[in-house]
C-alpha positions in Angstrom: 90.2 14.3 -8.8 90.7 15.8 -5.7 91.8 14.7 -1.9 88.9 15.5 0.5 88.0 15.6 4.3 86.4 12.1 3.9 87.5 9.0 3.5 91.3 8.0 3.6 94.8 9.4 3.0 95.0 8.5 0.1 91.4 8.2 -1.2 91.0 10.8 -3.8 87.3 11.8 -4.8 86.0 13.6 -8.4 83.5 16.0 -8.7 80.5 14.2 -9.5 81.4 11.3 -7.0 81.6 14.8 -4.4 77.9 16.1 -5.7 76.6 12.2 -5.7 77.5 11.9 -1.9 76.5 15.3 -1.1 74.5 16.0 2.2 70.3 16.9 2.3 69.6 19.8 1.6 73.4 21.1 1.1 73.3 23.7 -1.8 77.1 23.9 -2.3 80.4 22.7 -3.3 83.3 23.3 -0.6 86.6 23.7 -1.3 89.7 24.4 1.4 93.7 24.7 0.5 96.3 23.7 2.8 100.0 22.3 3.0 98.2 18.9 4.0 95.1 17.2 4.3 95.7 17.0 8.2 96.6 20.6 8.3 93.4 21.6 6.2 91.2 19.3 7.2 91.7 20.7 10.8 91.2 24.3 9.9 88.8 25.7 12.4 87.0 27.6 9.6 85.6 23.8 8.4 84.1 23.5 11.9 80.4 24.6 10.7 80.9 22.1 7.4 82.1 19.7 10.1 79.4 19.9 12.3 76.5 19.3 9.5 78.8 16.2 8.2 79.7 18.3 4.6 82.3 17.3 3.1 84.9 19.7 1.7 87.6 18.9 -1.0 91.0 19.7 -0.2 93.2 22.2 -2.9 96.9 20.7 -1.8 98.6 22.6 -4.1 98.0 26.2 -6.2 97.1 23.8 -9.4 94.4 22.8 -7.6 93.2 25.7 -6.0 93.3 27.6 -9.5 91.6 24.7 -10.8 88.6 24.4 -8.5 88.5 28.5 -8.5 88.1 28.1 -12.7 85.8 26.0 -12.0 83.2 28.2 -10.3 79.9 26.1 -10.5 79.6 22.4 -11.8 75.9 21.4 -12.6 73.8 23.1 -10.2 76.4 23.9 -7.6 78.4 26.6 -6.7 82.3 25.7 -6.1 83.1 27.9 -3.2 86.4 28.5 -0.9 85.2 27.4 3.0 88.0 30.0 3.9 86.0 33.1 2.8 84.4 35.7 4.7 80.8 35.8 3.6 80.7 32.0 2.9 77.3 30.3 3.0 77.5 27.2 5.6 74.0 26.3 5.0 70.6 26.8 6.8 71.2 28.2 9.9 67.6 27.9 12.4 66.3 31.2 13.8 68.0 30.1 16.8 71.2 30.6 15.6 70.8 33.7 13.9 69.3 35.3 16.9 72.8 34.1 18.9 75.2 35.5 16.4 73.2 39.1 16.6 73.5 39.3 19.9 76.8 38.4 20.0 77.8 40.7 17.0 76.3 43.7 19.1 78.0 42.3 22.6 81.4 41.9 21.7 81.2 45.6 19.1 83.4 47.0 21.6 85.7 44.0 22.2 86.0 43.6 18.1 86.8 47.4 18.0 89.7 47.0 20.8 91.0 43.8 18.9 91.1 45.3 15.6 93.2 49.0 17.1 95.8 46.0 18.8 96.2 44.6 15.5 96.2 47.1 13.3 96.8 46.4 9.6 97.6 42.8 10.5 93.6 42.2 9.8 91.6 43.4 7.5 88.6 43.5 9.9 87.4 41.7 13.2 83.7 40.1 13.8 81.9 37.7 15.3 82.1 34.2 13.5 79.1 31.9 12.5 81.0 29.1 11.5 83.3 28.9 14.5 82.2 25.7 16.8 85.4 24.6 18.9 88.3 27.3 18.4 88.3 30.5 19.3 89.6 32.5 16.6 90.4 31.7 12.7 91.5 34.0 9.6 89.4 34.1 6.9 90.4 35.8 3.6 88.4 38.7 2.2 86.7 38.0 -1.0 89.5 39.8 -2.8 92.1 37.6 -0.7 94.4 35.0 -1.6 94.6 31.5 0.1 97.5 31.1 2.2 98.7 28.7 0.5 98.8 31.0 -3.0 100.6 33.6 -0.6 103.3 31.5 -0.1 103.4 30.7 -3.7 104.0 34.1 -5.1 106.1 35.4 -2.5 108.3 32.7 -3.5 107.7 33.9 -7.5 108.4 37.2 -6.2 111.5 35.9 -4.6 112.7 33.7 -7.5 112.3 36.9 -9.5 114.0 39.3 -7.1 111.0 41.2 -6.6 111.1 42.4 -2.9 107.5 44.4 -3.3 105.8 41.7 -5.0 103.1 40.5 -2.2 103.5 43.9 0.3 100.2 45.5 0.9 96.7 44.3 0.2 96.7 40.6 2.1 95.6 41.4 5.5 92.7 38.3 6.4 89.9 39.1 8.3 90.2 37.7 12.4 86.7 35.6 13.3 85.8 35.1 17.1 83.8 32.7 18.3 81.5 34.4 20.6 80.8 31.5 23.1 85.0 29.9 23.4 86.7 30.9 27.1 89.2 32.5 25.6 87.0 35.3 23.6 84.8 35.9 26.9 88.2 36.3 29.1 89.1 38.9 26.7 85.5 40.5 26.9 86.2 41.4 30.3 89.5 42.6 29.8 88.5 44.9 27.5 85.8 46.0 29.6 88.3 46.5 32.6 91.5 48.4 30.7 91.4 47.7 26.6 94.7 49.7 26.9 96.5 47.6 29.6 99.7 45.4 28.4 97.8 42.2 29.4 95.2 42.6 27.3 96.9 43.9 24.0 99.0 40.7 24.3 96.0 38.8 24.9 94.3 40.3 21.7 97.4 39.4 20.2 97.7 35.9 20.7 94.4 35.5 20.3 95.3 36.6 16.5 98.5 34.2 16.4 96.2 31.1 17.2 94.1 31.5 14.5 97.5 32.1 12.2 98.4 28.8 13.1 95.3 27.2 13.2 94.9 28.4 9.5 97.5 27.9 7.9 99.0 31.5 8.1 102.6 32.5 9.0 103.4 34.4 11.9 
């Protein structure tokens, strides 16, 4: 069993009681690791799931996060890390695909002028879909590790005096959420000087809040 965005603290929920209380019409299984359950159920990459009332299980340490990742589909559902770029949030209306294209090709040059701030911090920059609240959130590619499992085998590596063990290869993807304050300051910014001081710290912190927010270290 597993502790989950619903219910209480210390309410623990197993698979089939998950797919018994699932939503209409939802076609997954979501999964999300954190330190906590306050801490991942606040994750701004749940906000979508949040939004259409899914519920998403909660991986609290790497047992459980290998365990649900073994798992990989129970009956007629997918198991599926929330925190993954390319993750299906469900039926999205016409409506809201139409806004996320236009976004996408209104902020190309903003995502561009992020991603040369940042470097090899991120993997890649883009619009987000699942964003509804926060403006910014890392995601990990679908070769990725959790943050959670980072922490876990730089501390292996550690243990086993293995100072290269996790260099290279774990750079998350940075989502934006085209429509926050924050995201359309630095728009303009970009648009006025992408190379000024102001606005490669901007870009910058934009980066560390979704860190945070995720679960990342800065």
């Amino acid at each position: 069993s597993f502790a989950s965005t619903e219910g209480k603290a210390e309410d623990m929920v197993t698979l089939p009681q998950y797919v018994e209380r699932m939503k209409e019409g939802q076609k997954q299984i979501y999964y999300v690791s954190g330190s906590s359950r306050a801490a991942a159920a606040s994750s701004p990459v749940l906000e979508g799931l949040r939004k259409k009332g899914y519920e998403v299980l909660i991986a609290l340490d790497q047992i459980d996060e290998i365990a649900l990742q073994g798992i990989g589909k129970f009956g007629d559902f997918d198991v599926v890390d929330a925190a993954k770029e390319g993750t299906d949030l469900g039926e999205q209306s016409e409506e809201e695909k139409a806004s996320v294209e236009a976004a996408k090709e209104s902020l190309t040059d903003m995502c561009a002028a992020i991603k040369d701030v940042l470097g090899n911090k991120v993997d890649k920059v883009e619009v987000s879909a699942r964003l509804t609240s926060s403006p910014s959130a890392l995601v990990q590619p679908q070769w990725g590790m959790s943050p959670q499992m980072q922490r876990f085998m730089k501390a292996q590596a550690a243990a086993a005096g293995d100072d290269l063990g996790m260099m290279g290869g774990m750079a998350a993807n940075l989502e934006i959420n085209p429509n926050h304050p924050a995201v359309l300051k630095l728009k303009q910014m970009v648009a006025e000087d992408k190379e000024s001081a102001s606005t490669r710290d901007y870009a910058t912190l934009l980066y560390d809040v979704a860190a945070v927010s995720s679960g990342y270290e800065v």
